[in-house]
C-alpha positions in Angstrom: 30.4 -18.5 5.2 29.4 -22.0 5.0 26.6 -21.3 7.5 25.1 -18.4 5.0 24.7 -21.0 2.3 22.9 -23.3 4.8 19.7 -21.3 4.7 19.4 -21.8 1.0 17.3 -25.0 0.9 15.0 -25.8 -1.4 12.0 -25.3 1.0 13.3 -21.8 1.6 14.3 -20.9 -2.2 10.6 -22.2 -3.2 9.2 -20.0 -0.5 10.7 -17.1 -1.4 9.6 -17.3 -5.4 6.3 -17.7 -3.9 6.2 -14.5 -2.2 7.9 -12.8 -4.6 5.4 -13.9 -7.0 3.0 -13.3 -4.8 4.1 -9.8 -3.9 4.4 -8.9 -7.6 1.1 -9.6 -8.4 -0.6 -8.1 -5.3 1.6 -4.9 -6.2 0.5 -4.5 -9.4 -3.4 -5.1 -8.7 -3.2 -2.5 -5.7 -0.9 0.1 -8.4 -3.7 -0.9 -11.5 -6.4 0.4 -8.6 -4.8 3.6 -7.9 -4.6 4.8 -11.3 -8.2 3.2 -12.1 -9.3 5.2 -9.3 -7.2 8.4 -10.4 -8.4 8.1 -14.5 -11.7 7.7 -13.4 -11.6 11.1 -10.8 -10.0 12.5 -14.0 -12.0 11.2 -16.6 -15.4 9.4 -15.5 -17.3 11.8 -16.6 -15.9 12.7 -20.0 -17.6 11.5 -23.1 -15.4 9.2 -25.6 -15.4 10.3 -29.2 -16.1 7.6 -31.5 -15.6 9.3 -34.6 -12.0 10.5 -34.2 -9.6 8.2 -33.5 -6.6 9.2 -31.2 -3.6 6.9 -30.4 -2.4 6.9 -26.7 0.3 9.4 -25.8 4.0 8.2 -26.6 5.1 8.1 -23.1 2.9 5.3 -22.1 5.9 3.5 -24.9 8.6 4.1 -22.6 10.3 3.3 -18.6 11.1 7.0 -18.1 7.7 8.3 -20.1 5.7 6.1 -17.5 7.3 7.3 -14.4 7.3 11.0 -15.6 3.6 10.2 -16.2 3.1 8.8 -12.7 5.0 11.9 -11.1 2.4 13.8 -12.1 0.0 11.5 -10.7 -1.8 11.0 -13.7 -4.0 7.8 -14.4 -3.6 5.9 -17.7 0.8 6.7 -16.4 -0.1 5.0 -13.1 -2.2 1.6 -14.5 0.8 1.3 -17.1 3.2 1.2 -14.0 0.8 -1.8 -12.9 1.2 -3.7 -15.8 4.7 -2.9 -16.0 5.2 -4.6 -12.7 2.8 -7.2 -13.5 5.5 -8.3 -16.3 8.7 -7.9 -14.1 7.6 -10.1 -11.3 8.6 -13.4 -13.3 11.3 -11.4 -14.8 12.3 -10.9 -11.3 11.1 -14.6 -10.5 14.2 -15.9 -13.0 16.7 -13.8 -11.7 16.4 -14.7 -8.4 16.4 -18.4 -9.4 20.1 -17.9 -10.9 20.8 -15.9 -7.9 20.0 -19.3 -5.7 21.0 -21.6 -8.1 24.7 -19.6 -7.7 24.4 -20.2 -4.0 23.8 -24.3 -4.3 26.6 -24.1 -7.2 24.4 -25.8 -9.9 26.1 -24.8 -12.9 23.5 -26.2 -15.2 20.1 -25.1 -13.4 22.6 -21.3 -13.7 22.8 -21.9 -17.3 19.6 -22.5 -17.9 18.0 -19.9 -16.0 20.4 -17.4 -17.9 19.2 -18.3 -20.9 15.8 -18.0 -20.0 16.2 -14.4 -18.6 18.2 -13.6 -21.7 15.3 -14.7 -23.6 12.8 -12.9 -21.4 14.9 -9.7 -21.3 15.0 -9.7 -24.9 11.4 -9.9 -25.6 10.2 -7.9 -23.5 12.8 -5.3 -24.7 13.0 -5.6 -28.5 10.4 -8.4 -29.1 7.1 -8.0 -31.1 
């Protein structure tokens, strides 16, 4: 077991947020594509209406409203999904930083990364 926790150097740790991070982002620009790509084959050729003003549909609000949306392969559903990874890559970024800072057993740097996913979590879920 001893050996397992071993590999967890800093060296590694950092290089593994960087890919992550870097992997989240390239994700999100290649999903943000598709669904340009998909509104635009849709929609490119409609023209917008100034005059009336129309609010976007409630599903781009919600996780399971965006993912019904992309099922259906539809655009605007698809760039949300984009965006919605775009914002869980550092999300994801802090939880894996407690997850290593478990495996070196540094209570503080633990502490304080669980408070900062705490406060991420909760603005991103009930924040303004």
């Amino acid at each position: 077991m001893t050996r397992f926790f071993a590999i967890w150097s800093d060296e590694r740790v950092e290089t593994i947020i960087a890919r992550l991070l870097q992997t989240g982002v390239l994700a999100s620009a290649a999903v943000v594509t598709l669904g340009g790509i998909l509104f635009l084959v849709r929609h490119g050729l409609s023209v917008p209406h100034y005059s009336v003003f129309t609010g976007e549909p409630s599903g781009l609000r919600s996780v399971s409203g965006i993912f019904t949306g992309v099922l259906t392969l539809q655009g605007r559903y698809v760039i949300q999904l984009g965006l919605f990874i775009l914002l869980a890559t550092p999300v994801a970024r802090v939880a894996f930083a407690v997850v290593a800072f478990a495996f070196e057993r540094d209570r503080l740097y633990v502490g304080v990364s669980l408070i900062v996913l705490a406060v991420l979590v909760y603005s991103l879920a009930w924040g303004a």
